[in-house]
C-alpha positions in Angstrom: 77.5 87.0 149.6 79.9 90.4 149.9 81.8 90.6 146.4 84.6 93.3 146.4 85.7 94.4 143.2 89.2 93.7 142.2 91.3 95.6 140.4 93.1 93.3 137.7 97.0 94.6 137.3 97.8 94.4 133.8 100.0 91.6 132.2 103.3 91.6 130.2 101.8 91.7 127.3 99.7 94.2 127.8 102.6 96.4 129.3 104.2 95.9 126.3 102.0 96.8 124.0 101.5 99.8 125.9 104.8 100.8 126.1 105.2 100.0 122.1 102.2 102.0 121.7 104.1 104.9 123.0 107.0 104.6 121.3 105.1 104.9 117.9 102.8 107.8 119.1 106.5 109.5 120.1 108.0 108.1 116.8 104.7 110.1 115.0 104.5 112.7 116.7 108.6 113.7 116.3 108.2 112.3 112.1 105.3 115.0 111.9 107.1 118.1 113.6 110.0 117.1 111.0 108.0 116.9 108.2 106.6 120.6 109.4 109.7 121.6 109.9 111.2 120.1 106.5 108.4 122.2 104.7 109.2 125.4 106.2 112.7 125.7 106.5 113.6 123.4 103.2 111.5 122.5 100.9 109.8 126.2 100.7 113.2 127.9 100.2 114.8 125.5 98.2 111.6 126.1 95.7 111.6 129.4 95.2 114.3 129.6 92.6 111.4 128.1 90.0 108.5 129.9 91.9 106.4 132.5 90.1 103.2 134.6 91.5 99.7 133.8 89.9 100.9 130.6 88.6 101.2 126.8 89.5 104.4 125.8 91.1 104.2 122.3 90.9 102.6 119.6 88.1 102.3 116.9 91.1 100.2 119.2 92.9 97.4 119.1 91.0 95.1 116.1 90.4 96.1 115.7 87.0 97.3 117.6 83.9 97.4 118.0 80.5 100.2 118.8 77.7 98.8 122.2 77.6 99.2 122.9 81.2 102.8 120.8 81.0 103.3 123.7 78.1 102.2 126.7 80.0 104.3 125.6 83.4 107.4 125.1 81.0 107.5 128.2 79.2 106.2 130.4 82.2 110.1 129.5 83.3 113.5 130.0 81.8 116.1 127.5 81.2 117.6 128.4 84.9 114.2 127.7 86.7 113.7 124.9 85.0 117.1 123.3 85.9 116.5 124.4 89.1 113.1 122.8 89.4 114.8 119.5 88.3 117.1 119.7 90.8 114.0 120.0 93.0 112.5 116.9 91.6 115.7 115.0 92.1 116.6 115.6 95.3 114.6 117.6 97.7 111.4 116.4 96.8 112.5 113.0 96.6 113.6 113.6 100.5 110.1 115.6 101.4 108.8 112.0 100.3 110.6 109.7 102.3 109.8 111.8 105.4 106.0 112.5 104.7 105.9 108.6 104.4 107.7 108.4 107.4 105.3 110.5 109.1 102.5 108.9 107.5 103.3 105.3 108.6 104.5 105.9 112.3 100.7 107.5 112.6 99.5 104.7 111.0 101.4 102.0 113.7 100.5 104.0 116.8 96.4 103.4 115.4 97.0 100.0 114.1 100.0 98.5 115.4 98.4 95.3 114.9 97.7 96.0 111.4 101.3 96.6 109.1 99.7 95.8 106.1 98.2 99.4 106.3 102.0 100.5 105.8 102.0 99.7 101.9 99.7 102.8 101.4 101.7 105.3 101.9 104.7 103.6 100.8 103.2 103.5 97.2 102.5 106.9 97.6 106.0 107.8 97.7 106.7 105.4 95.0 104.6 106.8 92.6 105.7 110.3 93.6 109.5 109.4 92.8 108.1 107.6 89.8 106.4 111.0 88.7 108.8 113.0 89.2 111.1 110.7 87.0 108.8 111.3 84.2 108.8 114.9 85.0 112.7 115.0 84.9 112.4 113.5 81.6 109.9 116.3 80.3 111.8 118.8 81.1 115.0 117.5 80.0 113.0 116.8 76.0 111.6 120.0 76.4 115.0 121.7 76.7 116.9 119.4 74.4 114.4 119.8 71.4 111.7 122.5 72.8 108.9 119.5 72.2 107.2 118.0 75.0 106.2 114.3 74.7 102.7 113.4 74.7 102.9 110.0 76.1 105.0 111.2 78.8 102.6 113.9 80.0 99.8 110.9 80.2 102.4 108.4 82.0 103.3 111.8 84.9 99.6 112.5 85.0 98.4 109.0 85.6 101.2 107.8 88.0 100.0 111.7 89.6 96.6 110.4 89.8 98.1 106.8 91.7 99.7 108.7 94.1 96.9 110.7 94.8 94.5 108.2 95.6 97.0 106.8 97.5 97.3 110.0 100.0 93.5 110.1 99.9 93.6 106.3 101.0 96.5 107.2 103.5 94.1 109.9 104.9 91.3 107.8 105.1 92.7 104.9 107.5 94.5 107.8 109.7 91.2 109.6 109.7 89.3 105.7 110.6 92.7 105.8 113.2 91.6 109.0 115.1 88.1 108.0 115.1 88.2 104.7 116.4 91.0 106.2 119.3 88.6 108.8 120.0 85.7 106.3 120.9 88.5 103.7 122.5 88.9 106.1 124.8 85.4 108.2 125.6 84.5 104.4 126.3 87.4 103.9 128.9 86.7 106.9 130.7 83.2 105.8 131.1 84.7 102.3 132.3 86.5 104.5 135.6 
């Protein structure tokens, strides 16, 4: 019995899901070179008004901190700098969030397009970033007022930092799972041909 192989032409459904596949990977790859771009051009200018040299330039950069290192960033900086930095907080950072999110979840629907529930992630990493920030405006603004920083603020910032890190770490870890299992979706179909 002579059995020729057959090549199988692909469905609708498959075409589509191609095709929506695409769209995200063009959707991700266009949300990252903003977000570069955003970094560069923006967000680096716009922050060097509150910038110093051989210091920390941002609280929600690190991990977490503590009233003394809330303290030390505050009067490193003079009442201009830290208006300025506020008006960082309120507005260009909040923006820097919403397109690192962006960014963030278009990856994650080219991997797992199938799988949106992986969109809360970094979602609640931008939340908890805006919510941080908040508490950071509110520092600053005691601080300025009255020249005392609140305790109970400083814990609330840090540990709403400390959400939104593991949050980004989380984010990286199911884009990082993303790549991986692409990679090995794809050695395998070459080995298919």
């Amino acid at each position: 019995m002579n059995r020729q192989t057959q090549e199988v032409e692909p469905g609708p459904t498959q075409m589509a899901k191609g095709s929506g596949n695409r769209r995200f990977l063009y959707l991700a790859t266009g949300s990252t070179i903003a977000f570069v771009l955003y970094s560069v051009l923006i967000l680096e200018p716009v922050s060097k008004c509150f910038t110093l040299e051989d210091s920390s330039n941002s609280l929600g950069l690190r991990f977490t901190y503590t009233l003394e290192m809330v303290r030390d960033f505050f009067e490193l900086r003079s009442q201009d700098q830290l208006d300025c930095y506020v008006e960082f907080l309120q507005i260009w950072d909040v923006m820097y969030a919403v397109v690192y999110a962006s960014m963030y979840c278009f990856w994650i629907m080219y991997f797992y397009h199938d799988r949106p529930i992986f969109l809360v992630v970094p979602v609640l990493a931008m939340v908890a970033d805006w919510a941080e920030n908040f508490v950071e405006v509110m520092m600053i603004n005691r601080y300025l007022d009255s020249n005392t920083i609140s305790d109970t603020l400083v814990s609330v910032g840090s540990g709403l930092n400390v959400i939104k890190w593991v949050f980004f770490s989380l984010t990286y870890l199911i884009i990082a799972v993303g790549i991986r299992t692409k990679i090995k979706s794809v050695i395998r179909q070459s080995k298919k041909e």
